[in-house]
N, C-alpha and C positions, 0 to 999 in steps of 0.2 A: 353308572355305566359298567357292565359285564369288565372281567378281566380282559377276555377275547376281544371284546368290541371297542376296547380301548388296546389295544394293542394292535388291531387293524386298524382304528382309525390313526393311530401315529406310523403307520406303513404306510397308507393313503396321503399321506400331508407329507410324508419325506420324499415318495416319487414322484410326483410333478415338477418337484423341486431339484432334481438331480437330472432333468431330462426327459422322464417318461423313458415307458418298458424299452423302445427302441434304441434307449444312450446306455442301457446296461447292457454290458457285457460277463461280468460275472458277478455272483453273491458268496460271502463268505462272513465268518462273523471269529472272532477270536472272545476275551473273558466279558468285556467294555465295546468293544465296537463292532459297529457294520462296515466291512471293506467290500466296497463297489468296485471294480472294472468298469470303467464308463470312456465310450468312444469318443465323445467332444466333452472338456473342460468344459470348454466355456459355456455349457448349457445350462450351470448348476447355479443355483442362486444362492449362496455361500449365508450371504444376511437375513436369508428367510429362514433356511435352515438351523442355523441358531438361535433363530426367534421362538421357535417351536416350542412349547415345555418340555417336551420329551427329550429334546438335544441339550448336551450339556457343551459341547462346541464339537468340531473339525479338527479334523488335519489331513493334509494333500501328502499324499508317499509316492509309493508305487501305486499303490491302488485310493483310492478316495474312502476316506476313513468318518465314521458320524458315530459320536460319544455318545452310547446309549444308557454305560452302565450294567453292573454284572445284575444279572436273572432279566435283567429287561429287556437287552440284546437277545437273549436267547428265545426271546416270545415273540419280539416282534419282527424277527429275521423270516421265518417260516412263513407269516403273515406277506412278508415283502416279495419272499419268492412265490408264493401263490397268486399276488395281482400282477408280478409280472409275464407270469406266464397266461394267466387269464386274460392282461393286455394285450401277449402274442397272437393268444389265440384269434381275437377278435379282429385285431389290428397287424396288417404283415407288416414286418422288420423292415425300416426303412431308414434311410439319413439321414440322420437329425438335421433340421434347419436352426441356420442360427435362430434366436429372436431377435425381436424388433424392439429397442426400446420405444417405452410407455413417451407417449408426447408430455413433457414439461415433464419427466421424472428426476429429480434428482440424481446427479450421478459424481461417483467419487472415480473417474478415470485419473486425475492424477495420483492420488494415493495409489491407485492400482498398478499403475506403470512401474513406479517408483517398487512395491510390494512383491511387481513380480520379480524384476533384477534381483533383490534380496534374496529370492526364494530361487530361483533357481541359481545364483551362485551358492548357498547353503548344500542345495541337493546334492549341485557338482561336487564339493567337498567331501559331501559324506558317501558317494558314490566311488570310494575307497573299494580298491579288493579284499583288504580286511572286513571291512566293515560290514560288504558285500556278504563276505563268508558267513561271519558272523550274525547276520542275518538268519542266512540256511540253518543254523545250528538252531537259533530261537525256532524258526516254525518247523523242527521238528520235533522240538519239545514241548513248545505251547498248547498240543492238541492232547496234552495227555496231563495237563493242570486238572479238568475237572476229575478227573480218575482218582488225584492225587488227594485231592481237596476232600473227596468223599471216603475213602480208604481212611484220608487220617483224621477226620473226624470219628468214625467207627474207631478207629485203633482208640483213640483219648478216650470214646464210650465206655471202652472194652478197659481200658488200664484204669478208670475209674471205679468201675465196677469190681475188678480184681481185690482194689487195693481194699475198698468197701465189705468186700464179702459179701457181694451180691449176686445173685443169679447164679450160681458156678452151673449148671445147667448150660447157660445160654452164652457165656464169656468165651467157650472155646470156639461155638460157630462164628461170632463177632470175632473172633481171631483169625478163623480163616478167610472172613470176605475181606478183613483188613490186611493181611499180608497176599493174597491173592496175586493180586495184582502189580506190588513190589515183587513175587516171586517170577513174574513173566515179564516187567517193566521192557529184557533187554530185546525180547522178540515186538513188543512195540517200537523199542524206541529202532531196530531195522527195520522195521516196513517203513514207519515212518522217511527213516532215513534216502532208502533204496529210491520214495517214489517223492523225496526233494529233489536228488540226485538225477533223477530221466531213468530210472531203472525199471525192472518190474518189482512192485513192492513187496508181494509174496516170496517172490527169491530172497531178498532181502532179511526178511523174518525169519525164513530158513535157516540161514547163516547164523544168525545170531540167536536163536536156539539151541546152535550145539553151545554156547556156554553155557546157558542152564541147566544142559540134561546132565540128570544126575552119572551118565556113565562115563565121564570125564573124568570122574573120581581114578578110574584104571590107569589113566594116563601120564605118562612122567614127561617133562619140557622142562629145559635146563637145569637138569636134574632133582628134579623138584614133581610131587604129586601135585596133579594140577584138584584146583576143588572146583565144583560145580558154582558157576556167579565169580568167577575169579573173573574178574577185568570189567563186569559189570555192566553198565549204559554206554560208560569211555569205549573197552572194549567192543560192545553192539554197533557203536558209531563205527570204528575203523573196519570192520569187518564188511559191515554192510556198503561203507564206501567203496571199499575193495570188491565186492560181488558188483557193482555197480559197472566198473572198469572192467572185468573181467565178462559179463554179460555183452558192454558194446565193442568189445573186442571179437567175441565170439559173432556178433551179429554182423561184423564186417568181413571176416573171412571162412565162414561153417556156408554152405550153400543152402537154399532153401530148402532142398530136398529132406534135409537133414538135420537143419536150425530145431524143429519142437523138439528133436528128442538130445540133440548133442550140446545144443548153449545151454538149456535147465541145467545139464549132468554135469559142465564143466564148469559151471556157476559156481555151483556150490560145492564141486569135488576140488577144486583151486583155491577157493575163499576160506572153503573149512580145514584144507587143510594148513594154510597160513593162518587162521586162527587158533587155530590147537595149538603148533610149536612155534607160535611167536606172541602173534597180537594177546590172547589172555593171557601170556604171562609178562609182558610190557605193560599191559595196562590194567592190569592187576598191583604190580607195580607203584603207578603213576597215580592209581584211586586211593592206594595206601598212603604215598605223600601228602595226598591232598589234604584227607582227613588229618594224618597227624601234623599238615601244616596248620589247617586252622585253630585246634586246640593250643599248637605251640602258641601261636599267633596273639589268642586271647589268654591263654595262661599265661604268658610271660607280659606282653606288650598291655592285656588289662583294658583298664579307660583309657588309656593313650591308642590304643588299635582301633576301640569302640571309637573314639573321638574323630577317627580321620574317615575309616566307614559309614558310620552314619552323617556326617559334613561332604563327602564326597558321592554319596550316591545319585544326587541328582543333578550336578554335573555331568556324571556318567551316563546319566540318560539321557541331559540331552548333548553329548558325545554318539550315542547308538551304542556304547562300551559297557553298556551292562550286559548285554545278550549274551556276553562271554559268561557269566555267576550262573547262566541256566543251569546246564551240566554239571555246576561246581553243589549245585543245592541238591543236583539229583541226585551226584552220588554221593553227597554225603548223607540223605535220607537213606540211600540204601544200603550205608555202609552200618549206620549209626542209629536209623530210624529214627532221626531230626537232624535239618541242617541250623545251625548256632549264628551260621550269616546271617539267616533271614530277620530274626525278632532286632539285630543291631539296625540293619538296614533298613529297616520299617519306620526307625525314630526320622527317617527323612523324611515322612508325611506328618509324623507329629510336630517338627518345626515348622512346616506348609501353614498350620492350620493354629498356631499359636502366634507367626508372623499375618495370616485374616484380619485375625482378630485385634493386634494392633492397628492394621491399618483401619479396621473398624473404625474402630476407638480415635485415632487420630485424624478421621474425616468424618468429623461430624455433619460437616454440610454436603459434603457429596451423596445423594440418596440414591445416585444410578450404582456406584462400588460398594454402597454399604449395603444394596437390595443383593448383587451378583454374590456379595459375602454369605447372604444371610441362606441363600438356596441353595450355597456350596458348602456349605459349611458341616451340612449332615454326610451326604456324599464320603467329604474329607474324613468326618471323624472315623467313616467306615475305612479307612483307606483308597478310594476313589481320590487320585488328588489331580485328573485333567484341569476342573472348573476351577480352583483356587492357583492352581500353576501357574497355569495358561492364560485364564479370566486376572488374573489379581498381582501376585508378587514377580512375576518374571517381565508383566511388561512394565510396572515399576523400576524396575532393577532391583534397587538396592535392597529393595525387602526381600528378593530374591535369595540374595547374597546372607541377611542376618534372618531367613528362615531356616538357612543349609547351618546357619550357625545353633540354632536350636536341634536340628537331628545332630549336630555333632554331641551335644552335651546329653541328649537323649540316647545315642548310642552308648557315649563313657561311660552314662550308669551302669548299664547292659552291662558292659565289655567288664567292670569293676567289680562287678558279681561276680561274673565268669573267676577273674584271677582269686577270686576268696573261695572259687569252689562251688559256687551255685549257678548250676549253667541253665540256660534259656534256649531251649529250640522249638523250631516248628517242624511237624511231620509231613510240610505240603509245602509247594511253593504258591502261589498267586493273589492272596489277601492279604492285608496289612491292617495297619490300625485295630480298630477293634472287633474287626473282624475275623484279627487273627485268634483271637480268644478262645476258639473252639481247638483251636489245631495247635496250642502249646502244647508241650512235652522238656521234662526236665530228669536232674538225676537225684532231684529232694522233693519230691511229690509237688501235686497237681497247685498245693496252695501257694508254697512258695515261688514256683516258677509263675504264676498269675499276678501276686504280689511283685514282685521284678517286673515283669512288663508293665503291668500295669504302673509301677513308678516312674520307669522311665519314660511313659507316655507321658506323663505329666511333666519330666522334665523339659522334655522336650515343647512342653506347648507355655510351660515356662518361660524358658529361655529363649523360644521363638519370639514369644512374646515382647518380651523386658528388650532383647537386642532390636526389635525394629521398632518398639516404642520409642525407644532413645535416639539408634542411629540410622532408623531405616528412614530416614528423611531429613531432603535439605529441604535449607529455606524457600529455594524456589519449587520446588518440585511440594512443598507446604502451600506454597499460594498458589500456586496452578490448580492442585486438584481439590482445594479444600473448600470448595466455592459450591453456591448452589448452582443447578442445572436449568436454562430458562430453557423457552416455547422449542420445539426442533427449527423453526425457522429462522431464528437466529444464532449470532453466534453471540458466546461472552467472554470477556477478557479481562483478567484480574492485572488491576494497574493500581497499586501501590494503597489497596484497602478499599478501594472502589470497582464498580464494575460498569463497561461500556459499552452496549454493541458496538459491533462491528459489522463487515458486509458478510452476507449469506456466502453461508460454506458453496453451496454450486454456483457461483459466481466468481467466487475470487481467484485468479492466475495463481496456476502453479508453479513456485520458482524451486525446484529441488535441490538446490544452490543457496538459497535465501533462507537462514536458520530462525528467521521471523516470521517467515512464510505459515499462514495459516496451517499449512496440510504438511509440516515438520515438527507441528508440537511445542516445544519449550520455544517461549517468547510468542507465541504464535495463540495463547489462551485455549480456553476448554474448547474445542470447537464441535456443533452437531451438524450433523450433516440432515437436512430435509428431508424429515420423513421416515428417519433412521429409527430402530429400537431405542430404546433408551438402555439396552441390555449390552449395548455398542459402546456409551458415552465414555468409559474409559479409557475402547481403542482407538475413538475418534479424539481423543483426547491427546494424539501421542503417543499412546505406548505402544501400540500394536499399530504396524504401517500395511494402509490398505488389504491387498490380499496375502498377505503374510502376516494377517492376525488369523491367527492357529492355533488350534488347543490340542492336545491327547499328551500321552504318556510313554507308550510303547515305542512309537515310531517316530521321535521326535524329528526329524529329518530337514523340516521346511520349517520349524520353529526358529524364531529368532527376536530377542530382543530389540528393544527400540535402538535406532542407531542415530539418536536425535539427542544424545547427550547426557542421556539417566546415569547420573553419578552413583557409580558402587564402589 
């Protein structure tokens, strides 16, 4: 099958399944996912959708989120907005009906019940004003990842070739298309900002253009010559926040008479001039902390800094508390022309996928977890780690816990280089694993900073390894899962080295109270539900409760552990 024609046919098979053209409200795609706007919830068929080959799982946010994965999102979104407008076209916009379920269809409504409380006390939680904020900040910087990814691959081309003595010809145009775009980052990152904010974007870019322009240079603030890019992305954000404020101010008291020509002029005649003798040199400032925090950070603190960063970053995602490191990687790309966070904090996928691989290894007889291992497992290596997260160690638990223990020891390598002098960065943020490979950059040439990472990848899938080999499993959570899987129409239940049906899962009373209750997991045996994937049998297993089995990465929000007693 064509590229095209498979990439329309995984458009075709995901909108039926969301509703059809009438339940979409909007299309958007960020590095890995499709985020849908869709009017009715309940029209989406969650288990079909992950059936799919092309889907690597879900997750429910703000907007309805389907794991496609980086370059495959990006093919088959286009495709997705072409049938539904072609839908429109044929078919007028109309109100989704519910459906009707199928006569004698299996159905997991008690799990679902139970998944949705979960999930929506999860959201309320993260439905924090921080959090909230924090948010805005990611999608203003998320849309300018692949810019960054592409610039600093050419940069590495371009510093390879340098060092090589090749091409000198062609090194300085590779110089300009690779700094390009870092030399105007801060008029993206206002528009961007202006049109998170309710602004107009254009205004926005305006403002945060005069940091760049070189004639800034004439200008003194707090007694200091200011330089052109003094305050940076930091600076672009608060500027452009401030044109933001200052535009819906003007829109509520300039009469209309007079609004096109006096709110543009007082936008940016307001904004720019608070960013001249303040904001660039505050945050000019606060980007020079930053930077010389993190060098302090790993010059002094070493594998002990490396060890808590890469051990802690995927708690922080699914916190929503990473979105804060966006801004912190941008500018220290554009301070430094790599950020040193990124390669430490990467070792949090190389634990992911070195904790798989144990529980590989330690279920031998489960063939539904050790197939979901063995297709996520490429995904993983590239740094894609939704399917192994989501699919494998988190709703485990504990492997959860001694795979963050593998990016810790993965990161200490990292960090332990660093204080000997040998630093590791990336000139991009949004790849990991070995995907970052293209976009290292160091201050001891291309071999050594490759060799470093590449070590600590290995430590990392080491130590993932060896810690959940050992402690990523009790005895019971050993005999629950380590069983083979019979027919979907029954269920099986591991009783003391033997196995016995039990009643069919769409039959048995839900006691949400009852921690023997088939549809609670532990004590309750491997349970399938009739008719289910087999791609399921893990969540149906326990770990993942009804509709709060959730996969992605970005926007962990409705993600949640089993609450059914997984010892970590």
């Amino acid at each position: 099958m064509a590229t095209e024609d498979k990439n329309r046919a995984t458009a075709a098979a995901i909108l039926p399944l969301v509703g059809g053209a009438a339940n979409v409200g909007s299309i958007a795609h960020c590095m890995t996912r499709l985020r849908l706007g869709l009017h009715d919830r309940s029209l989406v068929d969650d288990e079909a959708l992950k059936a799919l080959p092309a889907v690597m799982g879900v997750v429910e946010d703000e907007t309805y989120q389907i794991v496609l994965g980086p370059g495959t999102v990006a093919r088959v979104t286009p495709e997705f907005e072409r049938l539904v407008a072609e839908a429109r076209e044929t078919e007028p916009a109309r109100a989704p009906a519910a459906p009707e379920p199928a006569p004698g269809a299996p159905t997991s409504d008690d799990l679902a019940a139970q998944g949705a409380a979960i999930k929506a006390e999860q959201k309320a939680r993260n439905a924090t004003p921080f959090k909230l904020f924090l948010r805005r900040i990611a999608n203003i910087f998320v849309p300018l990842i692949p810019a960054l990814i592409g610039c600093g691959i050419i940069a590495g081309l371009n510093g390879l070739l340098v060092n090589l003595g090749w091409l000198p010809a062609v090194t300085p145009a590779l110089a300009a298309m690779a700094s390009g775009f870092m030399a105007l980052i801060a008029v993206f990152v206002g528009y961007n900002t202006a049109k998170e904010f309710g602004g107009t974007p254009i205004l926005g870019g305006a403002v945060a253009a005069i940091i760049v322009f070189p004639g800034v240079a004439k200008i003194d603030a707090f007694g200091q010559t200011l330089s052109p890019g003094q305050g940076g992305v930091l600076g672009a954000l608060g500027a452009a926040v401030l044109a933001v404020y200052v535009e819906k101010w003007c829109r509520r008291w300039v009469p209309e008479a007079l609004d096109v020509l006096v709110t543009p002029t007082l936008t940016v005649l307001i904004s720019g001039l608070v960013t001249i003798f303040g904001l660039m040199y505050v945050a000019g400032e606060v980007s020079s902390a930053i930077g010389t925090f993190a060098d302090w950070l790993l010059s002094n603190g070493g594998a002990g800094a490396g060890f808590v960063l890469g051990g802690l970053f995927l708690p922080l995602v699914m916190l929503g508390l990473h979105q804060a490191l966006i801004p912190i990687h941008t500018t220290l790309i554009e301070q430094q022309g790599y950020t040193v966070l990124l390669p430490i904090l990467a070792m949090a996928g190389a634990g992911q996928v070195g904790a798989a691989m144990a529980v590989y290894v330690r279920l031998p007889r489960n063939e539904s977890i050790r197939r979901t291992i063995r297709s996520a497992l490429p995904a993983g290596l590239l740094g894609v780690g939704e399917p192994l997260i989501y699919g494998v160690s988190l709703p485990l638990g504990r492997p959860f816990v001694t795979a963050c223990v593998g990016g810790a020891f993965g990161g200490g390598f990292v960090g332990l280089f660093h204080q000997l002098g040998d630093t590791v960065g990336s000139t991009a943020i949004g790849p990991s694993g070995w995907a970052l490979f293209p976009l290292l950059d160091g201050n001891h040439g291309l071999g050594s900073t490759i060799a470093i990472y590449g070590a600590g990848l290995l430590a990392g899938y080491v130590a993932g390894f060896l810690a959940t080999y050992f402690f990523g499993f009790s005895k019971d959570l050993l005999t629950e899962f380590n069983v083979s899987q019979e027919p979907p129409s029954s269920t099986v239940a591991a009783t003391g080295g033997h196995r016995t049906p039990t009643t069919p899962a769409n039959t048995t009373p839900h006691n949400p109270n009852d921690p023997d209750s088939p549809a609670n997991g532990p004590g309750g045996g491997v349970r399938r539900l009739a008719g289910a994937s087999s791609r399921e049998a893990l969540h149906e297993g326990g770990g993942v409760r009804g509709s709060a089995r959730l996969h992605g990465y970005e926007h962990p929000d409705a993600v949640q552990p089993s609450p059914a007693g997984r010892s970590v």
